[in-house]
Each structure stands twice: as structure tokens, then as C-alpha cells.
VEXDREN-2710 file (C-alpha; in Angstrom, 1 decimal):
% VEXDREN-2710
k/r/px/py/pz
1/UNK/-27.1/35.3/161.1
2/UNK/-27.2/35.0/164.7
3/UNK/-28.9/38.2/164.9
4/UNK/-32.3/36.2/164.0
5/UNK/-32.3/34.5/166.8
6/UNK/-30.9/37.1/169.4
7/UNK/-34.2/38.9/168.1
8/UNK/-36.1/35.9/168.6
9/UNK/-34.9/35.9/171.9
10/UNK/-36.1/39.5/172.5
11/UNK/-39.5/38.8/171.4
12/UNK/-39.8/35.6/173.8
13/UNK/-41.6/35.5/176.9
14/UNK/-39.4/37.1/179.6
15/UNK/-37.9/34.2/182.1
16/UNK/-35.0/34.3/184.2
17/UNK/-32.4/32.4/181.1
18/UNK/-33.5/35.4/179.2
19/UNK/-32.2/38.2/181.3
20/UNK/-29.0/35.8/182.2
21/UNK/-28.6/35.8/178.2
22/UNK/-28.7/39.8/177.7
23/UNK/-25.3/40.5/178.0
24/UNK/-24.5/37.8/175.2
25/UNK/-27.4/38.6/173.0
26/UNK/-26.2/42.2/173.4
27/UNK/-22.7/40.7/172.0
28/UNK/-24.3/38.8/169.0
29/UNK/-26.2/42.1/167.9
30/UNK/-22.9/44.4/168.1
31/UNK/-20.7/41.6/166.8
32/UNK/-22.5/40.9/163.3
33/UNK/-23.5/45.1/162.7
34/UNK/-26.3/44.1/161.3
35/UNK/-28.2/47.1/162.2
36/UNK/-26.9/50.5/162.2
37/UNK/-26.2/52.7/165.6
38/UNK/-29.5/54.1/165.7
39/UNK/-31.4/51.0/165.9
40/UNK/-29.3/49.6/167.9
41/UNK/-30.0/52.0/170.7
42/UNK/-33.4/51.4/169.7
43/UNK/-33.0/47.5/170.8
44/UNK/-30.8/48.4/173.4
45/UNK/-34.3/50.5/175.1
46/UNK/-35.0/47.0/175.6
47/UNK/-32.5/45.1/176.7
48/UNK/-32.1/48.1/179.1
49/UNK/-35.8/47.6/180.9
50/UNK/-35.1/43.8/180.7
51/UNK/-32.2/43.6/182.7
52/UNK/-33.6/46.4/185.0
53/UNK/-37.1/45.2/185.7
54/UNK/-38.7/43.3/188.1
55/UNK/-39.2/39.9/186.1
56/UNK/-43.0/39.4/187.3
57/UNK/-43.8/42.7/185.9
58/UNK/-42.0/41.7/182.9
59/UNK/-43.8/39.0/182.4
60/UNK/-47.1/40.7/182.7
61/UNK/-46.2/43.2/180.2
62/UNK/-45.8/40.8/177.6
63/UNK/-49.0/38.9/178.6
64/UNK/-51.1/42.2/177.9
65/UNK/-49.0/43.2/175.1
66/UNK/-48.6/39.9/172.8
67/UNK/-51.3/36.9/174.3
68/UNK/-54.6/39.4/175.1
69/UNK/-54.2/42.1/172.4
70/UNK/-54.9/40.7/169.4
71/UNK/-53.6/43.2/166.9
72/UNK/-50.5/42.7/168.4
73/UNK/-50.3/39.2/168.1
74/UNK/-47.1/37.9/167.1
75/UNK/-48.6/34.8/165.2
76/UNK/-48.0/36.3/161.9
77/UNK/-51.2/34.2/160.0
78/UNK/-53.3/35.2/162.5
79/UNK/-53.6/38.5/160.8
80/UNK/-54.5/37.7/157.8
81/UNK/-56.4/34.0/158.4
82/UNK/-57.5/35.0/161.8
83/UNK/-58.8/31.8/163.0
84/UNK/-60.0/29.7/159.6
85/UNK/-58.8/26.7/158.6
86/UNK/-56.9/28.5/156.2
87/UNK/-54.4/29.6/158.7
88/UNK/-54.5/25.7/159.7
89/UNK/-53.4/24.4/156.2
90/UNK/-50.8/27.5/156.5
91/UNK/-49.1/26.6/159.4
92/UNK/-48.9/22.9/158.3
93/UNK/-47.1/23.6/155.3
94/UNK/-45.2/26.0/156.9
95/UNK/-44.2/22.9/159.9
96/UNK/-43.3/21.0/156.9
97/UNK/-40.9/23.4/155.3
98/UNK/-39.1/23.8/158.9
99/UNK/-38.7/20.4/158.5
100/UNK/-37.6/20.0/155.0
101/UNK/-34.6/22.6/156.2
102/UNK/-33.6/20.1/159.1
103/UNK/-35.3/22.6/161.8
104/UNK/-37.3/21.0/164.3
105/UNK/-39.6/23.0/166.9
106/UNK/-39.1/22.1/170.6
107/UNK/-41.5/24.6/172.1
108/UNK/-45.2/24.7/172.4
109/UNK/-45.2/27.4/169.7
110/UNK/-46.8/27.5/166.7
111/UNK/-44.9/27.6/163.5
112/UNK/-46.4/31.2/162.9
113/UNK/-45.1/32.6/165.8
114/UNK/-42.4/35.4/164.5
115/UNK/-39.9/34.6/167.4
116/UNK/-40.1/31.0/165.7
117/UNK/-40.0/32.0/162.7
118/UNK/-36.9/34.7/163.5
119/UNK/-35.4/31.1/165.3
120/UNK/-35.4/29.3/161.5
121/UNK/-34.5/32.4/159.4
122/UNK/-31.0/32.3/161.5
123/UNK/-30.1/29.3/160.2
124/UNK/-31.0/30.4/156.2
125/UNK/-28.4/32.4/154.5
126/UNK/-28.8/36.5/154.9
127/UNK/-31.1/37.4/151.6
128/UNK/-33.1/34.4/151.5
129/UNK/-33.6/35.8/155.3
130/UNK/-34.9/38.8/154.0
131/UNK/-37.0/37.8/151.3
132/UNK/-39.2/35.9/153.4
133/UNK/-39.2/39.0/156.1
134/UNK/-40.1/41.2/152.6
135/UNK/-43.4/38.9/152.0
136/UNK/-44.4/39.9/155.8
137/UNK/-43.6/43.0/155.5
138/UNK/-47.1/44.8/155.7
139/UNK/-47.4/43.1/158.8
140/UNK/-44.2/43.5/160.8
141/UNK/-45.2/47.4/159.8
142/UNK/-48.3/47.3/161.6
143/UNK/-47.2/45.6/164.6
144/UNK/-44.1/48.3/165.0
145/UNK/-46.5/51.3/164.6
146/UNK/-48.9/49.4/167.0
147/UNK/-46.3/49.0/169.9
148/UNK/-44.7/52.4/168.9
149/UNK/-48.0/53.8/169.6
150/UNK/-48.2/51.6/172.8
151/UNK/-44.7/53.6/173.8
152/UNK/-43.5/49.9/174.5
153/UNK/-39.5/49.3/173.9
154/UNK/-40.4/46.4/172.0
155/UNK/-41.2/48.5/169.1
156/UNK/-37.7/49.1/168.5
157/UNK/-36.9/45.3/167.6
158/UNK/-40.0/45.5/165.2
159/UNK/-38.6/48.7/163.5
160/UNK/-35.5/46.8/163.2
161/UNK/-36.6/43.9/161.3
162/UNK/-38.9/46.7/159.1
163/UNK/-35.3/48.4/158.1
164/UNK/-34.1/45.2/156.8
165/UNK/-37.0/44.8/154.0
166/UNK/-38.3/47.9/153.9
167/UNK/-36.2/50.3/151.5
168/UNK/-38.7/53.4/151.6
169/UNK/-41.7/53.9/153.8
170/UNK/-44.7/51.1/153.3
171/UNK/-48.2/52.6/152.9
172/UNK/-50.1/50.3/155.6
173/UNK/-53.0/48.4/154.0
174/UNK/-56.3/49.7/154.7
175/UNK/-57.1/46.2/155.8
176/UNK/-54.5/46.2/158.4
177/UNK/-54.7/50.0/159.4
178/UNK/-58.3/49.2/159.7
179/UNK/-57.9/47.2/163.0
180/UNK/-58.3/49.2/166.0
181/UNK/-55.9/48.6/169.0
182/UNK/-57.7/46.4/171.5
183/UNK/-57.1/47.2/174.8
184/UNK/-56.4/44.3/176.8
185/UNK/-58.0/45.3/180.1
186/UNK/-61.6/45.5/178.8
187/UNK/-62.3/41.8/178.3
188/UNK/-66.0/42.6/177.0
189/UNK/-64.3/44.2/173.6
190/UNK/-61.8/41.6/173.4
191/UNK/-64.1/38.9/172.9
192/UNK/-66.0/40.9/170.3
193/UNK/-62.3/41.2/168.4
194/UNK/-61.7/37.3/168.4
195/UNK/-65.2/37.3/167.5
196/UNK/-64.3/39.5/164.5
197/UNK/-64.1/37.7/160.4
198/UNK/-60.7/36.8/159.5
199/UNK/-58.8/39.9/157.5
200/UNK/-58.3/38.9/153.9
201/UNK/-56.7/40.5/150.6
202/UNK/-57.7/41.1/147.4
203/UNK/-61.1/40.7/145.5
204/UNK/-60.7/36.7/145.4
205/UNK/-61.5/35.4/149.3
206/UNK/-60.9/32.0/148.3
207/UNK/-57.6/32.6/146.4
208/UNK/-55.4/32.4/149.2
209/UNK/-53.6/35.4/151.7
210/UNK/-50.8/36.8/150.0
211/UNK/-48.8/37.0/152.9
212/UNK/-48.8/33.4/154.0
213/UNK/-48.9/32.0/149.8
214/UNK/-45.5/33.9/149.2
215/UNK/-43.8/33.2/152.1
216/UNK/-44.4/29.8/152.0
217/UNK/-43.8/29.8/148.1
218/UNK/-40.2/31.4/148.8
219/UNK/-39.6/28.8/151.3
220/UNK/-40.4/25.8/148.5
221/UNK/-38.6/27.2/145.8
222/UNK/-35.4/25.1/144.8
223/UNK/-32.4/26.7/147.0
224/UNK/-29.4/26.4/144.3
225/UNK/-27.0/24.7/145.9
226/UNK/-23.5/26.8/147.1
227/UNK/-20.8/25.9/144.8
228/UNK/-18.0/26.8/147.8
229/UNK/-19.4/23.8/149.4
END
């Protein structure tokens, strides 16, 4: 679904290709109908302030939002690993996998990054797409009532992807509804959060994050192969 990677688009640093792209990522979105008319108006908040704004201020937006708050952080490990090696092994197995499924990465990214993530899951047919957004769920919650809080238009692409693996409201984690919002203008307190113990689940620390074990289990399980092939 091309819809994966218009969203991974949307979530990108803003640069000049970007807002030259709008009008066709706009396309793409109305084109497939994968999201319903109220979402898409949601998306289209965005796209709206994209094409509108200045690109410098753009561009500082997302710096505050995504690189200096941390509980916004769109490196989807990073929430539950923080910075362990854990998270390390993670995204090494997760490279691999991109691999295995002929996807290469060409930016600087790291293979946690949700836009990059988003990038590979447009090239895997539509429910195995959503079965590895399922195992992230929790997360892509927290980060949409975050930036909903935040009153930032980029909430509307993570209440999007929520929609699409989310059949009835998801009770946040305590772990997860635990973290406070950094605010990314008082540098002092967001040292202390980087500072902070990695988040992890269940009563077994050393038995691996859920989040990161399932989607990488999903992503190694045997795809049958398409007999219309």
C-alpha cells in the first residue's frame, strides 16, 4: 500500500522535495481510501500547514517535537529499550529482516525509526502491514495522545495508523502513561529524561520487550507463498 509510505513521508523531516510532493502524496492517500473521510481531514490538518508554512519554521517544529522530546520520539525501541543494548541487538535483527525482504535503507535512519519502518511496511502485503503495526500498538497510542495533547497536526497521521490496528479503544500501559511530556525548551529536565532507566514490561526484565520480540517474531515467520504468483 502506497499509503505506508505517503505517511512515512508525512512523518519525515520537512525539506523542500517534501512540500513539492504534497499534492501527490495527497493523491496516493485519496486514491487507495484507506482511511475514512474523517481521518482524512485529519491528515489533511497537515498537509494544509505543510504547504502553508514557512519551511524554516517547519523544520524547527519537528526538531522540538520528534529529536528533543523524548516521549515523542519516533524510534519505536527507544520506548521500551531506551538506550540498552537490548534495543541494539533489536534493531540489528530488525536491519536483517529489512534485508531478508529485499529492502535496503538509504538514509541515516535507524531501522526503528517509524517513518522507516512505515517505508518497508508499503512494500508487505496489507494485513501482514497491520499485524506488525498491531504489535506497536501501545506505542503508536501514546505517541498520538502525546501530540494530540501537544495540539500539533501531526497527531492526526498517528491517529490514523491507531484506527488501522486498533478495533476498540486501547487502555494505555501504566508504563507508558507513566512518562511525563518533556518539554523540549528546558534542557536541565531533558537531560535528567535521557538519564532516565529504560521502560520495560512484564515481571521478567531480562525476558525480552514485548513490543520489539513480536514484531520482530511476525517479521521471521515463514510468509506462505501467493499461489496467484
Amino acid at each position: 500500500m502506497k499509503s505506508f509510505r505517503a505517511l512515512s513521508a508525512l512523518l519525515s523531516y520537512p525539506s523542500e522535495d517534501l512540500i513539492a510532493a504534497l499534492p501527490e502524496i495527497d493523491a496516493i492517500l485519496q486514491a487507495e481510501g484507506l482511511f475514512g473521510p474523517k481521518r482524512m481531514e485529519e491528515i489533511r490538518r497537515l498537509l494544509h500547514e505543510l504547504r502553508q508554512g514557512d519551511l524554516y519554521d517547519l523544520q524547527e517544529r519537528y526538531v522540538l517535537l520528534f529529536d528533543r522530546s523524548r516521549s515523542l520520539s519516533l524510534n519505536l525501541f527507544e520506548h521500551v529499550h531506551g538506550e540498552s543494548r537490548d534495543r541494539g541487538g533489536a534493531m540489528v535483527d530488525l536491519l536483517e529482516t529489512y534485508r531478508a525482504g529485499g529492502f535496503d535503507l538509504v538514509g541515516s535512519e535507524l531501522p526503528d525509526h517509524l517513518p522507516v519502518l512505515l517505508e518497508y511496511l508499503s512494500t508487505r502485503p496489507l494485513p501482514e502491514a497491520e499485524a506488525l503495526l498491531a504489535d506497536a500498538s501501545h506505542i503508536l497510542v501514546a505517541l498520538a495522545e502525546r501530540l494530540t495533547r501537544r495540539e500539533t497536526a501531526y497527531a492526526g497521521v498517528l491517529s490514523v495508523l491507531v484506527t488501522l490496528v486498533v478495533t476498540e479503544p486501547a487502555a494505555l500501559p501504566e508504563e507508558l502513561a507513566a512518562v511525563p511530556d518533556d518539554d523540549p525548551e528546558d534542557l536541565a529536565a531533558l537531560d535528567a529524561v535521557w538519564e532516565e532507566a529504560q521502560v520495560t514490561f512484564g515481571p521478567d526484565p531480562n525476558a525480552g520487550c514485548p513490543v520489539s520480540r513480536d514484531i520482530l517474531a511476525r517479521m521471521d515467520a515463514p510468509r506462505v507463498a501467493n499461489p496467484a504468483q
